[in-house]
C-alpha positions, 0 to 999 in steps of 0.5 A, a space after each residue: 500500500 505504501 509502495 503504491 501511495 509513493 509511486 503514485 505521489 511521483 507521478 503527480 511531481 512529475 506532472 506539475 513540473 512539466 506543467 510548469 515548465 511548459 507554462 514558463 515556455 509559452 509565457 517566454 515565447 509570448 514575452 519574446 513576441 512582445 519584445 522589439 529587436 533591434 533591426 540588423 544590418 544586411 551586407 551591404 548596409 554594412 559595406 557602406 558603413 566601412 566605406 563611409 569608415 574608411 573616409 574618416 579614418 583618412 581625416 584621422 590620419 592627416 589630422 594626426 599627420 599634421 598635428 604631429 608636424 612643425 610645418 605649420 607656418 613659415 617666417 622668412 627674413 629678407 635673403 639679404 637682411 643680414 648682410 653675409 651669405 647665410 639668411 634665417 627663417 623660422 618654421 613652427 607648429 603647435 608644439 615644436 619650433 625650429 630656426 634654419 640657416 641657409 645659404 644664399 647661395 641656393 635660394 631661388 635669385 628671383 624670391 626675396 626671402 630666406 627660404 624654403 625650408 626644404 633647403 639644406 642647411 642648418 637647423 635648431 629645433 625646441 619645444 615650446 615651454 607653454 605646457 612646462 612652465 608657461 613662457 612665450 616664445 620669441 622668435 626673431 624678437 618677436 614673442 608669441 600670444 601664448 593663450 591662442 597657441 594654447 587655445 589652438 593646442 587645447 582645439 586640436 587635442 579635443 578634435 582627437 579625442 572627438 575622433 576616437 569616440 567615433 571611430 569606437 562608436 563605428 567599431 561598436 556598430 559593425 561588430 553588434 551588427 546594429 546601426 544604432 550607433 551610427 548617429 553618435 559616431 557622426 555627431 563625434 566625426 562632424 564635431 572633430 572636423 569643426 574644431 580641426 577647423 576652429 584650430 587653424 583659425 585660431 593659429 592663423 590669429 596667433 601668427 598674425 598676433 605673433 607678426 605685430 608684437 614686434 616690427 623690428 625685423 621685417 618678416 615674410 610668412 606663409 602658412 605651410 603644408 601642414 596646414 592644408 592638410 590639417 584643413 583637408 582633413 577638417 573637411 574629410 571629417 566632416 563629410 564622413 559625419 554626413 555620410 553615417 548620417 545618411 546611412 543612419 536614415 533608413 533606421 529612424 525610430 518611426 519605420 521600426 514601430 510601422 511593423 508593429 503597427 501593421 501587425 496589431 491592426 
């Protein structure tokens, strides 16, 4: 008899946790049912987004290439100033600044000033002290606006941080196959290429205040080649901020909820 009553107590154990488990299968598939999955991204969404990628990585590249150069503007005494056969000019960026001596000699006879800084000669290069101990610079007697040559640093350090959160942003996307971060990553991509060019502006300033703390020394100045590219790069940033918007378009909020919509109707 008691053989029986347990045998037929186990049964009933069974039963009910089959029940139970069968119950929580169906709430869950029904729980999953009302749940909204975020859309993916077929191949060639994902294809435009590298494409798109692949444009501001190039920004990126110049930015840094430029950023990292001392070719940002040129100073070039008269050929002649001095009265010998060697002339001076200075070149410098946002963080480096070199003096060259050249020779006469192998100066274009028709320019009238020292230079380019392509010619053989000798330089001497220092870091600039305002991120040490604050001192100006002086360059040819002339002392540099040390706030605006911080400031036009402080731009382009923001402008690449701007950049790595984007570029995060894009990783993060391609590899949870979801293109919802492809808003944030064009906000961080048109933000760095503005303050890229925000930075060129403001040492543009900085040269020409530069130019009139002095004028003792006449002096010819052009901005050098790592401008263009810092500004080229400020451009292709900006475009590649546009292009992830663009692609951002077909996963708006309001064509997910349409489905659904649809569905309940």
């Amino acid at each position: 008899m008691w053989s029986n009553f347990f045998v037929q107590q186990d049964e009933e154990g069974r039963i009910g946790v089959a029940g139970a488990g069968q119950a929580g299968s169906l709430g869950g598939i029904k729980g999953g049912r009302g749940q909204r999955r975020a859309p993916k991204m077929s191949d060639s969404q994902e294809g435009k987004i590298k494409l798109a990628f692949f444009v501001a990585i190039i920004g990126v590249t110049l930015t840094v290439l430029g950023m990292g150069t001392e070719f940002w503007v040129e100073l070039a005494q008269p050929k002649n100033f001095s009265g010998n056969q060697t002339c001076q000019m200075a070149h410098y960026g946002l963080w480096k600044g070199c003096i060259r001596t050249l020779w006469v000699a192998d100066i274009d006879p028709e320019r009238t000033s020292c230079g380019p800084a392509e010619l053989p000669g000798e330089s001497n290069c220092t870091y600039f002290k305002f991120f040490t101990s604050g001192e100006n610079a002086v360059i040819f007697k002339k002392t540099t606006n040390k706030n605006l040559t911080l400031a036009a640093a402080i731009l382009a350090l923001l402008s690449l941080t701007m950049m790595v959160m984007g570029s995060i942003c894009i990783a993060m996307s391609l590899s949870k196959g979801v293109p919802f971060f492809l808003k944030p990553a064009s906000f961080c991509f048109i933000l760095s290429g503005v303050l890229v060019l925000f930075s060129v502006l403001v040492f543009h300033q900085s040269v020409l205040a530069l130019l009139s703390s002095d004028h003792s020394v006449p002096l010819h100045h052009e901005l050098s080649w790592s401008v263009a590219c810092v500004g080229s790069a400020g451009g292709i940033l900006i475009l590649g901020g546009f292009l992830f918007i663009l692609l951002a378009l077909p996963f708006s909020p309001w064509q997910k909820c349409l489905p659904h919509k649809n569905s309940a109707t």
